[in-house]
N, C-alpha and C positions, 0 to 999 in steps of 0.2 A: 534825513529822508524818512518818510515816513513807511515802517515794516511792513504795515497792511498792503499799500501802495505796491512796494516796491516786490511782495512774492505774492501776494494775495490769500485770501484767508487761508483755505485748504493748507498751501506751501505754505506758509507760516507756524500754523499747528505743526506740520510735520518736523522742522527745524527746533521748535523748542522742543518738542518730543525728545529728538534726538540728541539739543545740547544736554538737556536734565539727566539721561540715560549715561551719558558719557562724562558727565560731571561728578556722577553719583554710584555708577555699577560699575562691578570688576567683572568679566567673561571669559569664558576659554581660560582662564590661569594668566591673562596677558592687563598690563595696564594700560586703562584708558581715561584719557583725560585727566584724573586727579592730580590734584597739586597744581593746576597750571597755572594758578593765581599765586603761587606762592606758598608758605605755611600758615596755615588757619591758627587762631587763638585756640584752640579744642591741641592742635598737633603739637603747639609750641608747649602745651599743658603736659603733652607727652612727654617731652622729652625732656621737660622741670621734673618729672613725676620716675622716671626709669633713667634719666641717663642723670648722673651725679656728676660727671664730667660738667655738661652743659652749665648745668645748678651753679658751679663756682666760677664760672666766667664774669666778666665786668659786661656791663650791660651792651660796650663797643665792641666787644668779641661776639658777645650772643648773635650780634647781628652780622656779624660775619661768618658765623658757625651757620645761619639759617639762611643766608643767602647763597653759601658756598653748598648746603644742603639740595634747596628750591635748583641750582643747576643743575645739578648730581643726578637729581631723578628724574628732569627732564630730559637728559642726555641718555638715558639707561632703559634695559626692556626689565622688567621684572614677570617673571613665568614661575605654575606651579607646574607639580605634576599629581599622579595617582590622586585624580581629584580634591585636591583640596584649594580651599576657596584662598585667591588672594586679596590681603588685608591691609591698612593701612600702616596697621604696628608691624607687618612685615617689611616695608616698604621705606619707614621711617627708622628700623633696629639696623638694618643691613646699611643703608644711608650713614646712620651715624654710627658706626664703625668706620666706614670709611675718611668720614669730615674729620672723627676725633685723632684717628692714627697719622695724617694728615697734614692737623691743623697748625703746626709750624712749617711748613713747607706750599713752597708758592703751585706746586704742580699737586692740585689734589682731586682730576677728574677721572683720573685710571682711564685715560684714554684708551689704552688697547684692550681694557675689558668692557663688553658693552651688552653683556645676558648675565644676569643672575635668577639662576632655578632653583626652587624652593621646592623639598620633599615634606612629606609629613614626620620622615623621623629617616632613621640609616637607609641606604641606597644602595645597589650592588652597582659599582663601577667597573664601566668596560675597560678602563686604563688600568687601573690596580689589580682587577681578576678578584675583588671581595667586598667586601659590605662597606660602607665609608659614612662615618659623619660629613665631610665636606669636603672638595677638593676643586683645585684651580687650573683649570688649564689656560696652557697659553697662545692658545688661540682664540682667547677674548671670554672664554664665560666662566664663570665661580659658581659652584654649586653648594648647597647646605641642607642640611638638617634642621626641620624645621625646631622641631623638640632639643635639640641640642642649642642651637642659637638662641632658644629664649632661655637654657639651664645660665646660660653664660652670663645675662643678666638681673637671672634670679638672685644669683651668689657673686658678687661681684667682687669679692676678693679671695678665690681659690685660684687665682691664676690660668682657668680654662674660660676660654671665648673665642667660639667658635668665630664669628665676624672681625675680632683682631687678628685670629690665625690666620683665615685663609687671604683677609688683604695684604698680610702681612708678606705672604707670598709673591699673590700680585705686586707688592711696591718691589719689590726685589727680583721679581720676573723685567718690572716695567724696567729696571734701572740700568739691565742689563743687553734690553731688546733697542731699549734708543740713546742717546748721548745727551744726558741732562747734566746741567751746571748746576748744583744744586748743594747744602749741607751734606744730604744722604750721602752724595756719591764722594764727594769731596772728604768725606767721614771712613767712609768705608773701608779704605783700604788700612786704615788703621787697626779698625774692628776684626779685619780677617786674620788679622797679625795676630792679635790677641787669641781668637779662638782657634786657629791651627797650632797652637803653644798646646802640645798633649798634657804639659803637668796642670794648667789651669782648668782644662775641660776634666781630667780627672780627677782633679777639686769639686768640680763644679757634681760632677755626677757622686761619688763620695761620700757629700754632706747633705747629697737631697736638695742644693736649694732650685736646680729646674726639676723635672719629670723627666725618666729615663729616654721619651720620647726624642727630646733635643739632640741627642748623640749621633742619629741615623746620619744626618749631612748637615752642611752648613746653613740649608734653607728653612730647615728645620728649629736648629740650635736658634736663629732670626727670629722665625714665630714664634716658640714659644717663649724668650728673653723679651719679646714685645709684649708678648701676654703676661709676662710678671711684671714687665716695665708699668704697665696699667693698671694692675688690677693689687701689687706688692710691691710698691716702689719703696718704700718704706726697708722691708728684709732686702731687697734687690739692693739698694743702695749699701745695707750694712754688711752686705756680705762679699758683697761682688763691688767694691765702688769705683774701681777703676772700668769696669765693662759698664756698669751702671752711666759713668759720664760719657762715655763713648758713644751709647744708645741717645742718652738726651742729644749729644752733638748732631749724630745724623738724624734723630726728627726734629731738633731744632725748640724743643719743647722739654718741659721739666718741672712734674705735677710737685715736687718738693720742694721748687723754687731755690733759689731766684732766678727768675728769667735769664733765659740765656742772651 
């Protein structure tokens, strides 16, 4: 059918107006329209260029990493706050934290979280009573630090990343709020065994190979043992290799190969 025809000129103009506007601008801190075609050559450059993970997939997984991505954000609200402008490198670093932690695992839309808010840098948290680089709660929204999330992929092998921490939460909130059949959970109870063992946690803190942070709970000990899982698999396995396989089991992934 022909457009003119069918809204007439005036209404026509105004429709493209407002596809172009929604195609192309972020407002209010809230996303619109972007990505709805999927991931653009320019976005897929992004994440050959910053995500290193991406980089060594087979070209079969790339395109399951980018289509398991293109749902992910369609599914999701993405909000700033204290004025800062939302961007597509925010939209696409927080995404693929999620795809990468994951991406051995058939459930990878975090269903129960469905707001993620973007700060310009630390945050005072009404949950905690103090300043926070990031935090998850579980009533559906994950919050972050903007400046902190991109240190995480500036330096991609000190072990901190903010975007593996706090999903890291999320999957281990998710796992425990619904009944999923799944590696993770089928894995887990193994993993808890291990880390309620006080002489191995007292190893583990000892010789420095987590950050003293891990000690506080076991939700903890989870994110940050993810965060060296990714970013020092290498020391993680030489150190720790029995927690080391137990991690690959429940994400079902294993950047030192061989496949599991």
């Amino acid at each position: 059918m022909n457009l003119l025809v069918f809204f007439g000129v005036p209404a026509l103009i105004i429709f493209l107006y407002v596809f172009s506007v929604g195609m192309e601008k972020l407002s209010n801190g809230r996303l619109h329209g972007l990505f709805a075609g999927g991931l653009s050559a320019g976005e897929e450059r992004f994440l050959l260029q910053n995500i290193p993970y991406y980089r060594e997939l087979s070209n079969h997984e790339k395109n399951i990493f980018r289509s398991r991505m293109k749902r992910f954000i369609k599914g999701k609200n993405f909000e700033t706050r204290q004025g800062l402008k939302l961007t597509k490198e925010m939209i696409l670093l927080i995404s693929a934290s999620a795809i990468k932690i994951t991406f051995g695992l058939k459930d990878y839309m975090f269903n129960s979280f469905h707001t993620f808010i973007i700060y310009p840098g630390e945050f005072y948290s009404r949950f905690s009573k103090k300043l926070s680089k990031g935090e998850t709660n579980a009533r559906g929204v994950i919050v972050f630090s903007w400046d902190d999330l991109k240190f995480g992929y500036q330096y991609p092998d000190d072990s901190l990343n903010l975007g593996y921490h706090e999903f890291a939460h999320a999957l281990f909130i998710e796992h425990f709020t619904e009944i999923k059949d799944d590696e993770f959970s089928r894995n887990y109870v193994r993993w808890l065994a291990f880390i309620k063992n006080k002489h191995k946690l007292n190893y583990v803190k000892q010789h420095h190979i987590f950050r003293d942070y891990a000690a506080v709970n076991e939700q903890e000990f989870f994110a940050v043992a993810l965060e060296n899982f990714f970013e020092r698999p290498k020391q993680f396995r030489e150190q720790l290799p029995h927690l080391y396989l137990l991690m690959s089991k429940m994400l079902n992934q294993d950047l030192l190969k061989p496949a599991l």
